[in-house]
N, C-alpha and C positions, 0 to 999 in steps of 0.2 A: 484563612489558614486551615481548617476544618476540610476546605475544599482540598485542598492541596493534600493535607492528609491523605484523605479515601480517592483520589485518582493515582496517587504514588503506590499507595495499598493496591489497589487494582493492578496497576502495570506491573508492581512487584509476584503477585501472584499469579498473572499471567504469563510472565517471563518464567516462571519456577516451572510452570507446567507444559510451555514450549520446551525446554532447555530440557524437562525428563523424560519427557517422549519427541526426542528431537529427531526422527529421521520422519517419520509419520507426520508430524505438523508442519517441515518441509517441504513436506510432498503437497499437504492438504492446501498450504500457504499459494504455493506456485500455483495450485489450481484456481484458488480463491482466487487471489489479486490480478493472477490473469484474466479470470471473467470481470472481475469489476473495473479494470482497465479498458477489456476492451467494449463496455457497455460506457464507459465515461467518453472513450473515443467515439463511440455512435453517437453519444449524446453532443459533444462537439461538434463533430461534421453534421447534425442534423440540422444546426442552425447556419448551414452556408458556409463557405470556403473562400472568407477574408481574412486578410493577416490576423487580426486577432483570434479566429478561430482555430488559424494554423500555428500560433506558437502556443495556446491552450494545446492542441493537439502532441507537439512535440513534448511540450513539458509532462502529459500526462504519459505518453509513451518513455521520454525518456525514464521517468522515476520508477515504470512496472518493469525498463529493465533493467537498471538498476539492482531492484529487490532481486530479480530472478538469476542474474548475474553473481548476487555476492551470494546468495544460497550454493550456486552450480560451483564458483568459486570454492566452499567450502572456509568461509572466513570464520570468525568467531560467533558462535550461538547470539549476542547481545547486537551484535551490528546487524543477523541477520535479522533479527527481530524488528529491531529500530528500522527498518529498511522495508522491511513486511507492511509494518504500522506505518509508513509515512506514506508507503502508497497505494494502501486503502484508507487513507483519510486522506491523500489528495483525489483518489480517483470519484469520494462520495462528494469532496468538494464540487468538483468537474461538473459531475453529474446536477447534482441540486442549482448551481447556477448557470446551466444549459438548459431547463426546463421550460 
């Protein structure tokens, strides 16, 4: 329960500090999760080009565009966040079991 606490505290604080400097974390966002996407896609393709490394590949592309879509979109500050965080924690996913 404890744990839950301080990761909800984290996200909460995080979100407050995206959401008041939100055109700048935007920008930093698209750049961020673009590179870690497409170093997650290197790390996929590096291990070969069988079906399973082709739909790792699509899933990780799809989700970086995704994020960069509903920023460009202009959607609500929380979904773009939620959107940011999912795909740089799949694209670290990606990456740590392509190694």
């Amino acid at each position: 329960m404890l744990l839950k606490q301080i990761i909800m505290t984290l996200y909460n604080h995080t979100f407050e500090k995206f959401d008041s400097n939100y055109f700048a974390s935007a920008a930093l966002s698209i750049l961020v999760q673009s590179c870690l996407g497409g170093a997650a896609a290197m790390a996929v393709l590096a291990n070969g080009t069988s079906l399973t490394q082709m739909i790792q590949l699509v899933l990780v592309v799809f989700i970086s565009m995704l994020a960069n879509t509903s920023i460009l979109a202009q959607m609500k500050h929380k979904v773009v966040f939620n959107a940011v965080l999912a795909s740089m924690i799949s694209s670290i996913f990606f990456i740590i079991i392509n190694l």
